[in-house]
C-alpha positions in Angstrom: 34.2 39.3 34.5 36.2 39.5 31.7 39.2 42.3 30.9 39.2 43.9 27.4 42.8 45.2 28.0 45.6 42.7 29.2 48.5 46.0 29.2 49.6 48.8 27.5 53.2 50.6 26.9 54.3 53.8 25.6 57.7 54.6 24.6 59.6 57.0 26.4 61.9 60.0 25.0 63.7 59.4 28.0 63.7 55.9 29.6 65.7 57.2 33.0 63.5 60.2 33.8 60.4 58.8 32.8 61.3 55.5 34.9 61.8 57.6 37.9 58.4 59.5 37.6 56.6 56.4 37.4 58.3 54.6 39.8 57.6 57.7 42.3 54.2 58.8 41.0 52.5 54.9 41.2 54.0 53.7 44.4 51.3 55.3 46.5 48.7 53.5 44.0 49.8 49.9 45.0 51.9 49.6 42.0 56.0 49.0 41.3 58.1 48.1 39.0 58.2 44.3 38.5 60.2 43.9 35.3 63.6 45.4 34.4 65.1 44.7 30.9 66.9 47.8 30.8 65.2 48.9 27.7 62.1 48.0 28.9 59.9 47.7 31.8 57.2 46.6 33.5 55.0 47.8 36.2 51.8 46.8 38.4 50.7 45.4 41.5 50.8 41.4 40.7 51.9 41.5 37.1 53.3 44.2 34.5 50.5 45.6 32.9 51.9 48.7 31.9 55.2 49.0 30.6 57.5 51.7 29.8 60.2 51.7 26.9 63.0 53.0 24.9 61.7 55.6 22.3 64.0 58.1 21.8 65.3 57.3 18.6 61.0 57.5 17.7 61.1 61.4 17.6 57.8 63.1 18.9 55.0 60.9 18.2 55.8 57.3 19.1 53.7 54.5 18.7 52.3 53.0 21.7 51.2 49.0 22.7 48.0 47.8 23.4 47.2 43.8 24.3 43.8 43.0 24.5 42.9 39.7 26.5 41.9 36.6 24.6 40.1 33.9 26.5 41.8 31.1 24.1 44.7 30.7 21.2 41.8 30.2 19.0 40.9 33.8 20.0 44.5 35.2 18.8 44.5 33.6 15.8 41.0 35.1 15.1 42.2 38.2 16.1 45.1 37.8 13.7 43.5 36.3 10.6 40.8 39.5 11.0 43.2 42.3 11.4 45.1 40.3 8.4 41.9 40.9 6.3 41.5 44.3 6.6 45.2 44.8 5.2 47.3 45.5 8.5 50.8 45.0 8.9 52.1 41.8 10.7 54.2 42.5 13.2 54.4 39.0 14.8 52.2 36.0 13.6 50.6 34.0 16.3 53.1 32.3 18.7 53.9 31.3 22.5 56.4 33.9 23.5 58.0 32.2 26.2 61.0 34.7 27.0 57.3 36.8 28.9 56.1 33.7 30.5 55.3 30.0 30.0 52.1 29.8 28.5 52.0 33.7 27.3 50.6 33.5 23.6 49.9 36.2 21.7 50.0 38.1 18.1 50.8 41.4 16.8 49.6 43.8 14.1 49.8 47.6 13.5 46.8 49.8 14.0 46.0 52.2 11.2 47.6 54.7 13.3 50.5 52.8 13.4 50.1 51.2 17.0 51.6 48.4 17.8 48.5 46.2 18.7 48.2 42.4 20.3 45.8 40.1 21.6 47.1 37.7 24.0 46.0 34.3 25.9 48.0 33.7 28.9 47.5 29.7 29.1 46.7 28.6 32.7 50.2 26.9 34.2 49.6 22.7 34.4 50.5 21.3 37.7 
């Protein structure tokens, strides 16, 4: 079966607190923290798919992230050229983003809500 959503993040008016609710809150669900960039991080139960982030300097109504899961690059770059046409703002053309994991390729756009929205293609690792 295939996922629609790959992760999420919302952007926190306080990193600190908001890190400690979550890391208190999902730890009888299975899930922990798995990524710490300090100004970011990541949580789930084999890999981050929800993340946390700085947002304080956003005011009251921050945008959030959304990643939906492409099966191929193809699919990203589809996803990119359509959100393209209906006028959205690039926020990151289609690329591997290696500093999130070999093989991780994705592209970003913002929502007409001004989400920050991706679709991502996590390229199986070659042995």
């Amino acid at each position: 079966m295939r996922r629609v959503i790959d992760h999420f993040g919302i952007n926190c008016a306080d990193l600190a607190v908001s890190a400690t609710f979550y890391d208190t809150v999902l730890a009888p669900l299975g899930v922990r923290r798995l990524i710490d960039h300090g100004v970011a991080m990541g949580y789930g139960a084999e890999y981050p798919d929800f993340w946390l982030s700085n947002g304080a300097a956003e005011g009251p109504n921050r945008e959030m992230h959304l990643a939906f899961r492409a099966g191929s690059e193809a699919e990203v770059r589809a996803f990119h050229e359509a959100a393209l046409g209906l006028g959205a703002e690039e926020l990151h053309a289609p690329r591997e983003w290696p500093e999130y994991h070999p093989g991780y390729f994705g592209a970003f756009v913002r929502d007409p809500d001004g989400n920050n929205v991706e679709a991502v293609f996590h390229r199986p690792p070659t042995e």
